[in-house]
N, C-alpha and C positions, 0 to 999 in steps of 0.2 A: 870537749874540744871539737874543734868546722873539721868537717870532713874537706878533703880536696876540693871539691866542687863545690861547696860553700863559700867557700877562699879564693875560689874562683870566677867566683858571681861576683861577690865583694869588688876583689881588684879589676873585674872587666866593669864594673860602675864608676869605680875611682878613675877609669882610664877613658868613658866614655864623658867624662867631666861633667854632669848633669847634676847640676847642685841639689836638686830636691831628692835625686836618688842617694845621694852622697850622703847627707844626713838622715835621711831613709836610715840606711846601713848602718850609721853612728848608733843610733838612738835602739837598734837590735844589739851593737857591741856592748853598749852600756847596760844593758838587759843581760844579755848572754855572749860572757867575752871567748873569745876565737880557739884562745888559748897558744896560740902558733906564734913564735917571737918572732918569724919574717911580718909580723901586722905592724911591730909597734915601729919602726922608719917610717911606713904608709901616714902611720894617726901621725907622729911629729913632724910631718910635714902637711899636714889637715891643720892644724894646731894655727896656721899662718893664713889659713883662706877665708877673707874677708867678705867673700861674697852672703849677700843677702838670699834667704829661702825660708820656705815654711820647715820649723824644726820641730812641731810636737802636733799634737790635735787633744782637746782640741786649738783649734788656728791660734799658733803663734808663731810669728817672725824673729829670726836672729842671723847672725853671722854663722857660718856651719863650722869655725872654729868652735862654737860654743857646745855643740854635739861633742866636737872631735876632741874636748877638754875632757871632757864627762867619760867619753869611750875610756882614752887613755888610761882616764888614773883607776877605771875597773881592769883593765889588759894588764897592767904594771903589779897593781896586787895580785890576780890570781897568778901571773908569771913570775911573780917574786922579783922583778927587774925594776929599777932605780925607786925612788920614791913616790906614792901613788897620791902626789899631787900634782898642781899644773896651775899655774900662775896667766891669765890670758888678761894684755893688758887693753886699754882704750877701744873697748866696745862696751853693749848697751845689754840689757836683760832681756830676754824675748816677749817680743810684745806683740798683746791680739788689738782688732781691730779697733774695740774702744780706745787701746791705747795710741793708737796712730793717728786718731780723731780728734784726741784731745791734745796733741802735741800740734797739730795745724790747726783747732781753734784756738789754743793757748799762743799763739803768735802773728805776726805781720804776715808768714811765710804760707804760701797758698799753693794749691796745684791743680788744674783743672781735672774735673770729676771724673771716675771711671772708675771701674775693678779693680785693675791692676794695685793691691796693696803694697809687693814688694817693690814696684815703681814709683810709689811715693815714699816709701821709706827713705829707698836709695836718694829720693831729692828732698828728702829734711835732715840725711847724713851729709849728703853733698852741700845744705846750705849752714850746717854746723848747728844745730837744731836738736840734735839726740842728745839726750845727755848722756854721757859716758863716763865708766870707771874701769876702774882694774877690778877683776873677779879670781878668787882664788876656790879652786875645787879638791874637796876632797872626798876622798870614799864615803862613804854612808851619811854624808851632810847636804843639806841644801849652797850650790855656790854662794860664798860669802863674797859682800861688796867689802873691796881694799880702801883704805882713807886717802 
């Protein structure tokens, strides 16, 4: 179980809204969950944040719901609270660079050159280009893609 000041760190990240730290945190939950039942309100409301960041290493991009899926349903088992799945719908699997390369050579859809990967993501999501599905997570499995 997070000592207070663990728990501390966590929600002063969630409150400084910084996405990359945000699934930072997820991706140690899903590791080593909290154990504290004031987390699981925090994660089902992560569960809805659409925003784009880097979610693993090595480099791959996703919604930081997709963390905040994975956290969950490890915090819900080891706390024995509701069912340690989680259903997250109309997002994409997290994807490294080759991925994001061949989703703009694989179409009309272009964006002028640079770094910034999670800025082009956001404009192959914004021009309806990702493919997406519903993913269902559960404990000790890889997320499953929904039909």
């Amino acid at each position: 179980m997070w000592d207070q000041e663990t728990f501390d760190k966590f929600m002063a990240s969630v409150e400084e809204n910084d996405e990359m730290r945000v699934a930072t945190w997820l991706s140690r939950i899903a590791e080593d969950p909290s154990g504290r039942p004031e987390i699981i309100p925090v994660l089902e409301k992560l569960l809805t944040d659409k925003r784009i960041t880097m979610v693993r290493t090595p480099v791959a991009y996703a919604e930081v719901r997709w963390n905040a899926a994975q956290a969950i349903v490890l915090e819900r088992q080891v706390q024995n609270v509701g069912e340690p799945v989680v259903v997250i719908k109309n997002t994409f699997e997290p994807m490294g660079i080759p991925d994001i390369l061949f989703l703009l050579s694989d179409s009309d859809f272009t964006l002028p050159g640079g770094k910034d990967w999670i800025k082009k993501l956001k404009g192959i999501r914004e021009a309806d280009n990702l493919p997406l599905a519903d993913f269902e997570f559960r404990l000790g499995k890889a997320p499953k893609k929904l039909k």
